[in-house]
PASE-51743 format. One record per residue: residue in three letters; x negated, y, z negated of N, C-alpha, C in turn. Coordinates in steps of 0.02 Angstrom, whole numbers, padded with zeros to 5 digits, always signed. Atoms other than C-alpha are relative to their C-alpha. Layout:
BEGIN
ALAXYZXYZXYZ ...
//
This chain:
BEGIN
UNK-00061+00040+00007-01414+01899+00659+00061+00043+00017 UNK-00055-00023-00017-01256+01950+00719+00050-00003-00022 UNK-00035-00023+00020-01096+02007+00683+00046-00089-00019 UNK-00041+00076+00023-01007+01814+00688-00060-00036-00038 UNK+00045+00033+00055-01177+01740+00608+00019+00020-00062 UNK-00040-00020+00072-01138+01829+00455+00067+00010-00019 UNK-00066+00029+00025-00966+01788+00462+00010-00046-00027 UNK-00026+00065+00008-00966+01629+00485-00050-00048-00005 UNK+00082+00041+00009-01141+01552+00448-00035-00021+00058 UNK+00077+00029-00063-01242+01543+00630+00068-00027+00041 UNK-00037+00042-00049-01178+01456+00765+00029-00078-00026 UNK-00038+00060+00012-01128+01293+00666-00061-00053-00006 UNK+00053+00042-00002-01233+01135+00627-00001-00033+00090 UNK-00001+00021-00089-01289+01042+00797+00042-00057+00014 UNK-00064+00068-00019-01160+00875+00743+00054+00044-00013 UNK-00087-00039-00024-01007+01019+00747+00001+00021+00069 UNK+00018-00036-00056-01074+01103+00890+00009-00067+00046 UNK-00008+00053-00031-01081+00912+00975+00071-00024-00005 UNK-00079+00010+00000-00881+00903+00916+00032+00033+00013 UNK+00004-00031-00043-00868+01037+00985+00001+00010+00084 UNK+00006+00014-00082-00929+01013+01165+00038-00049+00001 UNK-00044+00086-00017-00846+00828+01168+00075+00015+00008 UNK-00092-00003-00004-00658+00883+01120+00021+00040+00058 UNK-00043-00020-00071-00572+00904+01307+00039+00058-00029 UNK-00029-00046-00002-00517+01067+01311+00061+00029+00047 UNK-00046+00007-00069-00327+01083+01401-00022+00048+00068 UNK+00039-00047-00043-00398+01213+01499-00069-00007+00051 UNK+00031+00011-00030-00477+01169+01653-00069+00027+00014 UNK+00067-00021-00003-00691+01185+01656+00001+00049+00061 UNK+00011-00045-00043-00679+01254+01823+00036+00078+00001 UNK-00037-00065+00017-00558+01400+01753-00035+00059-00027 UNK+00062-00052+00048-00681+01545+01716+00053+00069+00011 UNK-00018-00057-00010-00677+01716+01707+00083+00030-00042 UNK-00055-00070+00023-00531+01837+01711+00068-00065-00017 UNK-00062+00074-00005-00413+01670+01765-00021-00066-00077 UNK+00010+00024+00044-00486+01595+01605+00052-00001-00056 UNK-00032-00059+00057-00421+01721+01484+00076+00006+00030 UNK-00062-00016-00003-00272+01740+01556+00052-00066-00012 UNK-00006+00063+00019-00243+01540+01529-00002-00001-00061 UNK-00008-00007+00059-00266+01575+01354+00019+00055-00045 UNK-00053-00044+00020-00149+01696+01347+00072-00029+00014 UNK-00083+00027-00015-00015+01595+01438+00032-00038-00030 UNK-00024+00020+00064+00112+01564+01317+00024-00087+00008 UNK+00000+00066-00003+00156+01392+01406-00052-00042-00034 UNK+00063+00058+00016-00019+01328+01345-00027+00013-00074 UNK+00027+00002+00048-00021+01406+01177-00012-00055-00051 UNK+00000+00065+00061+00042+01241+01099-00049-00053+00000 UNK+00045+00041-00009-00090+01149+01171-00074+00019-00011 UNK+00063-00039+00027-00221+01260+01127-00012+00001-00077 UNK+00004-00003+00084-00173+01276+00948-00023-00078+00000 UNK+00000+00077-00001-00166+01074+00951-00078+00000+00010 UNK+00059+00001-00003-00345+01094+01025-00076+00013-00044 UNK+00029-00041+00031-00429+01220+00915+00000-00043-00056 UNK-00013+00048+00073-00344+01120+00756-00063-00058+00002 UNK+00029+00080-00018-00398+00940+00847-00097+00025-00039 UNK+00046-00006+00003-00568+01030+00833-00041+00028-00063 UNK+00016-00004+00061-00591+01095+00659+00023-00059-00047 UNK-00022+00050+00029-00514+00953+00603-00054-00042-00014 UNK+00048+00040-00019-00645+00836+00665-00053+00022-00037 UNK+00074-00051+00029-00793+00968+00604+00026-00032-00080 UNK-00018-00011+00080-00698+00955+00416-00011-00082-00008 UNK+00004+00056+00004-00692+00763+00431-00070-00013-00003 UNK+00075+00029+00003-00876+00739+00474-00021+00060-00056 UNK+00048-00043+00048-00934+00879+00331+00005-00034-00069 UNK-00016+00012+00081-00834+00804+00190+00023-00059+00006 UNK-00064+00065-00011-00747+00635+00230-00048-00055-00063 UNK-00002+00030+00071-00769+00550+00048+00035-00076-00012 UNK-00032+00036+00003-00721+00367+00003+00043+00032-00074 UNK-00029-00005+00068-00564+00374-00122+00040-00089+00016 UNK-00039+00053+00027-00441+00230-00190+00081+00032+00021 UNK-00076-00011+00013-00248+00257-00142+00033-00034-00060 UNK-00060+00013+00050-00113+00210-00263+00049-00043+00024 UNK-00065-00031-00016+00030+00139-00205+00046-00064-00038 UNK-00037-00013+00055+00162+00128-00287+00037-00085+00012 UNK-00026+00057-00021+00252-00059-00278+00076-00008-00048 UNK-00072+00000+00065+00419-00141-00397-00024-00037-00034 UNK+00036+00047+00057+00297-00258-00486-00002+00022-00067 UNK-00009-00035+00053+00315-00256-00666-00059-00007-00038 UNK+00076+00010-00013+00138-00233-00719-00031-00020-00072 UNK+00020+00039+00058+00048-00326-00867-00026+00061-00051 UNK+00004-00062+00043-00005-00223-01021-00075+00044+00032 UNK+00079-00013-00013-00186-00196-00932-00014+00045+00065 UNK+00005-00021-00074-00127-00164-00748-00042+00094-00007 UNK+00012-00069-00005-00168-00005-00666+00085+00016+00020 UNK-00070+00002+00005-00008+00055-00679+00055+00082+00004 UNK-00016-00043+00033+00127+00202-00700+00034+00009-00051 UNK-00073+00000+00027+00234+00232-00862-00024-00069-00025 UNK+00009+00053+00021+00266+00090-00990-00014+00021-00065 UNK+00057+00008+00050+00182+00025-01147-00066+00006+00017 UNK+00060-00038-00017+00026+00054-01176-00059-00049-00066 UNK+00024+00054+00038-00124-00050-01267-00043+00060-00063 UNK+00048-00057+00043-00216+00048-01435-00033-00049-00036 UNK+00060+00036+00029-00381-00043-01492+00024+00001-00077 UNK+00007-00002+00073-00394-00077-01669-00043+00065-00034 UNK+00024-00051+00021-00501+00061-01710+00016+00091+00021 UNK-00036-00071-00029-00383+00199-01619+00052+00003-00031 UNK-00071-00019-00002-00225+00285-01667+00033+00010+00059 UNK-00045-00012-00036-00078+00306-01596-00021+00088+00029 UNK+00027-00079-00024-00119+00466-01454+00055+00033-00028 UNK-00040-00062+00023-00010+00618-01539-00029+00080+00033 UNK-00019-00104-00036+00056+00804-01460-00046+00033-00064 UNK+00032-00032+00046-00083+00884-01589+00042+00085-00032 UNK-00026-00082+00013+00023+01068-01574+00070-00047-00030 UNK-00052+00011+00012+00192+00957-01632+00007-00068-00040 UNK-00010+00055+00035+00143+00783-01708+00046-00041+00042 UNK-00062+00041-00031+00257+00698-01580-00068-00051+00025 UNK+00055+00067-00074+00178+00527-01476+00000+00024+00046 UNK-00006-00010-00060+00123+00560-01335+00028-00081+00071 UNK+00005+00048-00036+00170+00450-01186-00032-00023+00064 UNK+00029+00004-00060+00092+00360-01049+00012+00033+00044 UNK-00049-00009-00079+00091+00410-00871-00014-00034+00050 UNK+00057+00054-00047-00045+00326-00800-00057-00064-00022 UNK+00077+00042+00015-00188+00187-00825-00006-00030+00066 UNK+00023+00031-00055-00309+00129-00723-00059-00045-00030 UNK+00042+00056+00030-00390-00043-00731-00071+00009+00066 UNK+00054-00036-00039-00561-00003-00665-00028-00074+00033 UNK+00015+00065-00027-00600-00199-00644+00030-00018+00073 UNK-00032-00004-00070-00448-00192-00529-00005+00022+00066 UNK-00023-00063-00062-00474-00049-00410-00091-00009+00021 UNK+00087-00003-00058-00647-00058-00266-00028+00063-00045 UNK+00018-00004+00057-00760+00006-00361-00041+00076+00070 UNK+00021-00078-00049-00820+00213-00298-00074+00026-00050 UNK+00054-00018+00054-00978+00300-00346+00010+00066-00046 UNK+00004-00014+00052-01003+00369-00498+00065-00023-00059 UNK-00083+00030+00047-00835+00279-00574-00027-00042-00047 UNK+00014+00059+00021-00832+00151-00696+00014-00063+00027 UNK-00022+00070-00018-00822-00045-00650+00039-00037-00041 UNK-00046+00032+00052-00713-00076-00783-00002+00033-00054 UNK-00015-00019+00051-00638-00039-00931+00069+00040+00010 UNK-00057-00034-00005-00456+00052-00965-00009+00059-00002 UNK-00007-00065+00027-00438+00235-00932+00072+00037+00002 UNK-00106-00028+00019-00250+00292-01002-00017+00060+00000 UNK+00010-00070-00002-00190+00457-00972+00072+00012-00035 UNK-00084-00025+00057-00054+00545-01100+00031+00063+00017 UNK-00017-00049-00027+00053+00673-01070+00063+00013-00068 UNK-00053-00009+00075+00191+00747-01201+00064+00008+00026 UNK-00058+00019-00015+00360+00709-01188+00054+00064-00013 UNK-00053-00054+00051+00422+00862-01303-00017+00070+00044 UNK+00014-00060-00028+00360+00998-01171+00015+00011+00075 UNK-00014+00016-00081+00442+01046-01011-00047+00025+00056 UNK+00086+00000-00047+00246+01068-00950-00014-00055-00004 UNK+00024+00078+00010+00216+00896-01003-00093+00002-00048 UNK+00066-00018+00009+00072+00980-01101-00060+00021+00022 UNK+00059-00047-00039-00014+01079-00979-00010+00072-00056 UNK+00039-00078+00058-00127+01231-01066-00002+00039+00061 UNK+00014-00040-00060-00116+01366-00918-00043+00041-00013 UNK+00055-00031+00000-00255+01453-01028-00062-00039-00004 UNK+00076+00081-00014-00356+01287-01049+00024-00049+00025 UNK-00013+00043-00049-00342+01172-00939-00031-00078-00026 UNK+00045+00036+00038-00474+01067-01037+00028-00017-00071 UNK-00019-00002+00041-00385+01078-01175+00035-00071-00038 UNK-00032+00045-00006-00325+00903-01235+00046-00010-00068 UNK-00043-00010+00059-00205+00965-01381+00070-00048+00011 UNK-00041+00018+00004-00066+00912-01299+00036-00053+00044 UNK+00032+00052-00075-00116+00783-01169-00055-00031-00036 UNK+00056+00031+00028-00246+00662-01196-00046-00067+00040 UNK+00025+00037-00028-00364+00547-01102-00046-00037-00044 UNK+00038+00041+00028-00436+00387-01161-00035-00055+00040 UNK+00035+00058-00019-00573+00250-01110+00004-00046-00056 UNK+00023+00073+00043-00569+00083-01177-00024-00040+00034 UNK+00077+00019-00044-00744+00004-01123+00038-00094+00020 UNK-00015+00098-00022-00666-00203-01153+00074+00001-00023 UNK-00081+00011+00023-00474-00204-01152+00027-00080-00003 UNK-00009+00059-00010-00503-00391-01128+00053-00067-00055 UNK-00048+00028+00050-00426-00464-01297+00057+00025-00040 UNK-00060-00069+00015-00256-00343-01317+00015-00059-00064 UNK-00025+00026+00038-00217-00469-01464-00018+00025-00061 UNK+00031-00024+00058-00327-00386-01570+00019+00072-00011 UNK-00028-00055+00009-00236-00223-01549+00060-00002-00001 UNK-00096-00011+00015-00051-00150-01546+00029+00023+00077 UNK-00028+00014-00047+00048-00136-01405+00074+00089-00016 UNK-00050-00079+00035+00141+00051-01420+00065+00010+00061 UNK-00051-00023-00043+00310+00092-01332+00028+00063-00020 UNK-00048-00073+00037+00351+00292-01392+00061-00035+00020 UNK-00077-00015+00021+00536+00316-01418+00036+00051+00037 UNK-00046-00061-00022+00642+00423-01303+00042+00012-00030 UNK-00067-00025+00039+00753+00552-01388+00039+00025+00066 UNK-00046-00060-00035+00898+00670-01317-00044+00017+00036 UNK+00034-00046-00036+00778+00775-01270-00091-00007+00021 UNK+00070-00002-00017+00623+00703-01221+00001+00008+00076 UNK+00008+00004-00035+00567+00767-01063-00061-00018+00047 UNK+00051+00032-00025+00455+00678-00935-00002-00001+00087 UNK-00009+00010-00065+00416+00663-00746+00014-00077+00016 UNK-00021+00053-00017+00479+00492-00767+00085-00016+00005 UNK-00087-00002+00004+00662+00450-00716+00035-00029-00064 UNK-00036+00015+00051+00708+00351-00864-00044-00039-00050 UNK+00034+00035+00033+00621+00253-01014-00005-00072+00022 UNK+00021+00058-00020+00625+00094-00915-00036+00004+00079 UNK+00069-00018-00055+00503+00159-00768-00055-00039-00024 UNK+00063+00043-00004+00354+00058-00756-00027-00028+00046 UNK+00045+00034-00082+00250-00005-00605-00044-00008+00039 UNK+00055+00027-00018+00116-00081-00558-00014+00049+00066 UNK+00073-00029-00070-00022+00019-00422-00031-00055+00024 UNK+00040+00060-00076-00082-00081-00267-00054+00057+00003 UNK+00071-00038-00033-00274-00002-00245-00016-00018+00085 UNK+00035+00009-00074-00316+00025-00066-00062+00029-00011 UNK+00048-00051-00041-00497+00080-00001+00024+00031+00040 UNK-00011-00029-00019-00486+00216+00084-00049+00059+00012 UNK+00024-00063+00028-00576+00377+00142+00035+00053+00046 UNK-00053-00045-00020-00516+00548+00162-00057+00058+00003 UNK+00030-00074-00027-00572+00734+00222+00025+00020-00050 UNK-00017-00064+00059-00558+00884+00107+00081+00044+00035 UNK-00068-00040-00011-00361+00940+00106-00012+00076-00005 UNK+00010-00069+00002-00332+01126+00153+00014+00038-00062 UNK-00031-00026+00060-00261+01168-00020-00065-00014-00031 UNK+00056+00002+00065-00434+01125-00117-00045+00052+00014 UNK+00021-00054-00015-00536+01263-00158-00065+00011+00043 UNK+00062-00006-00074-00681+01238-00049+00015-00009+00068 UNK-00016+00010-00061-00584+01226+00100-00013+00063+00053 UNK+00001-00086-00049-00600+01422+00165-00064-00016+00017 UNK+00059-00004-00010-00778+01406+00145-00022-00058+00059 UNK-00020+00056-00033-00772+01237+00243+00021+00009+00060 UNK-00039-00023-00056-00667+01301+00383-00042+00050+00024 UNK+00050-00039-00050-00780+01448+00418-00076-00016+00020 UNK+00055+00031-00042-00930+01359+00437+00013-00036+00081 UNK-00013+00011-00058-00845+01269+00563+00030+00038+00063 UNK-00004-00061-00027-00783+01415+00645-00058+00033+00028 UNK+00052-00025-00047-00958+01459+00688-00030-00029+00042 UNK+00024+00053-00049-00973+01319+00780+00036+00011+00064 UNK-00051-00019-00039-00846+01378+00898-00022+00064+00066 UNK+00037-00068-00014-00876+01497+01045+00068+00085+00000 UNK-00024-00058+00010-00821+01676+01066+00080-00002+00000 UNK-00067-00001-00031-00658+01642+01153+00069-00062-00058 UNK-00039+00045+00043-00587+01497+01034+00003+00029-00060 UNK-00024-00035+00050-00617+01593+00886+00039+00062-00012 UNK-00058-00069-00012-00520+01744+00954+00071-00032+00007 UNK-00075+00045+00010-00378+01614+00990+00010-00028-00073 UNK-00020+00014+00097-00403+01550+00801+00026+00071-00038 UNK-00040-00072+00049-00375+01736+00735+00066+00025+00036 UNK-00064-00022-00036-00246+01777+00864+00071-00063-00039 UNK-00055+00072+00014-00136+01595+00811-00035-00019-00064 UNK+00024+00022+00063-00212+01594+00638+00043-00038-00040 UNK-00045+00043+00067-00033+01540+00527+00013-00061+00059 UNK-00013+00067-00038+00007+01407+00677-00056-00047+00001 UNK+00034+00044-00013-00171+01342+00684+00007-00047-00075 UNK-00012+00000+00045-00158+01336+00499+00029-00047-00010 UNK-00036+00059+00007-00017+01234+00501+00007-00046+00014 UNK+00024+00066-00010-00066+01107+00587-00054-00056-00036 UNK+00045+00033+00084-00229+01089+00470+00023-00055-00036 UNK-00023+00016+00065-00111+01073+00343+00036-00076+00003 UNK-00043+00072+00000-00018+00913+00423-00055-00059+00028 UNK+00055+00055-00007-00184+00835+00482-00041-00009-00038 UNK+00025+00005+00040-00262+00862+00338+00021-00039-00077 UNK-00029+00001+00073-00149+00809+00193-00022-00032-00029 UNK+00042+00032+00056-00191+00751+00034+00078-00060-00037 UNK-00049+00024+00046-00024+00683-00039-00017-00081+00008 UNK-00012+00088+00040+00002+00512-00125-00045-00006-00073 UNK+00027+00004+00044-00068+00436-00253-00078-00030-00022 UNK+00044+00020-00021-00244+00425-00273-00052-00003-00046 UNK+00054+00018+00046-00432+00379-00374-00046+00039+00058 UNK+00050-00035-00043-00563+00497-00289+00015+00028+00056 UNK-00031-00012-00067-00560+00583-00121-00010+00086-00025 UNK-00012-00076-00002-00476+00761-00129+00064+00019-00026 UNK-00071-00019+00037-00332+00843-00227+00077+00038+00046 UNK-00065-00058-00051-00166+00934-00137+00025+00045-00047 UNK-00022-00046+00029-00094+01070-00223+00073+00032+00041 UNK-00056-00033-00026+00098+01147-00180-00012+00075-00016 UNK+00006-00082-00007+00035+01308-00236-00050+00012-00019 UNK+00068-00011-00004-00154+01357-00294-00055-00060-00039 UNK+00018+00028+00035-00282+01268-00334-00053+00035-00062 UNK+00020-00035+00044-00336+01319-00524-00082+00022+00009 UNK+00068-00012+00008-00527+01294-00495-00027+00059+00030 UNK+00033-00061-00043-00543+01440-00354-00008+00054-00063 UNK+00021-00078+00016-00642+01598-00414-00005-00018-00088 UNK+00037-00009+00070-00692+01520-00587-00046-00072-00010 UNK+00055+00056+00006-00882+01441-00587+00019-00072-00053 UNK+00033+00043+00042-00847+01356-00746+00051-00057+00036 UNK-00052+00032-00054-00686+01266-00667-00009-00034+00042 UNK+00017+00030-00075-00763+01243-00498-00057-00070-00017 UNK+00052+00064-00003-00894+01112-00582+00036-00068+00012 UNK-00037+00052+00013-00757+00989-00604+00016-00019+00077 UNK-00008+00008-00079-00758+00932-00428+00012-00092+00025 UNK-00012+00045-00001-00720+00758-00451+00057-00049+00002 UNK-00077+00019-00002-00547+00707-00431+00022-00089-00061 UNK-00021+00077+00034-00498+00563-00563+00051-00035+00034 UNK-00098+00047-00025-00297+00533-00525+00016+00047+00017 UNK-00066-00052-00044-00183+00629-00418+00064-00039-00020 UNK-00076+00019-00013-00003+00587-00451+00041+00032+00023 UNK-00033-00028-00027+00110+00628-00340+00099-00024+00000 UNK-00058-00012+00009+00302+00662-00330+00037-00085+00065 UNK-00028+00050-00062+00385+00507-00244+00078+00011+00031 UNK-00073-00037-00058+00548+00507-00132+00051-00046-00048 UNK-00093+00049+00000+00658+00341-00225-00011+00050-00085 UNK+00000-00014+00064+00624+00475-00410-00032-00027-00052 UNK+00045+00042+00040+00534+00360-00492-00032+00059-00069 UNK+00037-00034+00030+00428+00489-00531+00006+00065+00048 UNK-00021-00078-00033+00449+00693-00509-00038+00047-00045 UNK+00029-00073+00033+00338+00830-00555+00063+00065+00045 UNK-00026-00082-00002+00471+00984-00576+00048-00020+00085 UNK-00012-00013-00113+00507+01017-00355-00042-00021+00009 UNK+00025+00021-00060+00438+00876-00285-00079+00039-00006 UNK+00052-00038+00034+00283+00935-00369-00070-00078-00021 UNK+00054+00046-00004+00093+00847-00393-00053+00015-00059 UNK+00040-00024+00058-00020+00819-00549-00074-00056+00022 UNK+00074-00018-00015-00214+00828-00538-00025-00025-00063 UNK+00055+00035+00055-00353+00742-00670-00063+00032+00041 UNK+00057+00001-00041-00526+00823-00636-00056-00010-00059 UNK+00069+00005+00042-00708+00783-00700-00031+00034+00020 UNK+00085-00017-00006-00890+00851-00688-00011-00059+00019 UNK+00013+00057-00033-00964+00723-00579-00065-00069-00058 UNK+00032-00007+00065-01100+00718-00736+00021-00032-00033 UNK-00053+00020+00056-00984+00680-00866+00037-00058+00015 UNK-00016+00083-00028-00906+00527-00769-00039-00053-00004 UNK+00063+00033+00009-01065+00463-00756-00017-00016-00062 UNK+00006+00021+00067-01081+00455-00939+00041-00025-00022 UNK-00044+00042+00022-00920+00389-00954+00022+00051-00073 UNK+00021-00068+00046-00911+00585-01053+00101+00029+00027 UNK-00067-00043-00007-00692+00619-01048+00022+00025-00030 UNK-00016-00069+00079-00699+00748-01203+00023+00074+00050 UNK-00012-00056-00015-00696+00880-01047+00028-00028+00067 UNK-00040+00022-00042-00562+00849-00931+00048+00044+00039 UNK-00037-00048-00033-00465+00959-00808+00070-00027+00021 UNK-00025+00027-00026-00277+00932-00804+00055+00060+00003 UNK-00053-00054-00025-00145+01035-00716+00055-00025+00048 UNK-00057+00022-00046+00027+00994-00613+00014+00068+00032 UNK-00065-00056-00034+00136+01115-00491+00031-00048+00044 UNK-00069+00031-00047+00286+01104-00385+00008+00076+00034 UNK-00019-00025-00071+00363+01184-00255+00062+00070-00042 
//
């Protein structure tokens, strides 16, 4: 095996290697040799080369990982106590309390629910039932644990299996003080989620993406992957705009503005299941920090059991 086999795992499977040969290369077939190389040196054609190279890992990353998820989006509907929704009241069974900041005794408040009846239904999800997500009002983390992530002291996720008769429960609106802070613009935010189908490729920000990218990289021949290391931050950045993850979403793949927590820790990396992404919108509605994005993850396992005692939740911004 050779020196790029054990780089980059072999020459590539034989459906990259076939997306591969197919993607028109600007660079004319009959161009060999010395007049080759010197074509992919000429700076007129670098932009079309990067464009090429990208076009072509792109494609490889799409057919390895391309996942159905659910979008979000966001509408001005004012959404019933059940919707899938952001922000609001919020419904608590008869046999639940009110969710509480456990490190402070404060309520916590909504940020999210999702009506599972509502939204196309993905595998391993539920087909129904409410799953609310809490967040704390009294912390300008919103109750993120940056040493547990799992941690649901000050945050809190709930399933309720039949939300069908809310009459038989209570109907909770926390209380904004002075100083409650929230990624919501004001205590009268609230608004109904439109579910799209949808599916999506693995964004360059999630942590299996390096590994991901160099497989397809060995699918590549000598000369294109010397132009990938030569134009590495430009190819890069294109990735990053054909790949994106942003909005708001139920399955798929996460985006991150700056790392994603799971890299380089096994126990972390199991959680590979994306619940909710919420993301930062443009009219404020809603703002993590700078235009910033918050993450829900499972064990694919533990979904399956309908098991949200171990839950991965983390935000950043810019």
């Amino acid at each position: 095996m050779g020196i790029w086999d054990r780089l980059f795992g072999g020459r590539g499977s034989k459906e990259n290697r076939d997306i591969v040969r197919n993607t028109p290369n600007p660079v004319a077939a009959d161009i060999t040799g010395i007049q080759r190389d010197e074509a992919y040196s000429d700076t007129q054609r670098i932009p079309q080369l990067t464009d090429y190279v990208a076009q072509m890992i792109v494609s490889m990353v799409r057919h390895e990982t391309q996942r159905p998820a659910v979008n979000l989006l966001p509408t001005d509907d004012a959404p019933s106590i059940t919707d899938t929704k952001v922000g609001g009241a919020f419904y608590v069974p008869p046999a639940m309390g009110v969710p509480k900041n456990r490190e402070t005794g404060e309520p916590l408040f909504l940020i999210a629910q999702l009506n599972f009846a509502q939204l196309p239904h993905l595998h391993d999800f539920p087909q129904d039932g409410l799953l609310q997500f809490f967040i704390a009002g009294d912390d300008s983390m919103f109750g993120k644990d940056f040493d547990r992530l799992d941690s649901q002291r000050s945050w809190r996720i709930r399933y309720i299996p039949e939300p069908d008769d809310v009459t038989r429960g209570r109907i909770i609106r926390p209380h904004w003080k002075d100083d409650t802070d929230l990624p919501l613009h004001d205590p009268d935010v609230e608004f109904r989620l439109e579910p799209q189908l949808a599916t999506q490729a693995m964004s360059t920000t999630d942590f299996r993406f390096e590994s991901t990218l160099q497989r397809c990289l060995g699918a590549l021949n000598d000369r294109d992957r010397d132009f990938f290391d030569t134009h590495d931050a430009d190819i890069r950045d294109t990735l990053n705009d054909m790949l994106g993850g942003d909005g708001l979403r139920v399955g798929g793949y996460p985006v991150f503005t700056q790392d994603d927590p799971r890299e380089d820790d096994p126990d972390l990396g199991r959680a590979t299941t994306l619940l909710l992404q919420l993301d930062s919108l443009d009219d404020n509605r809603l703002m993590f920090g700078d235009t910033g994005v918050m993450n829900f993850f499972i064990e694919p396992d533990r979904l399956r059991r309908l098991d949200f005692s171990r839950v991965l939740y983390t935000w950043d911004c810019y």
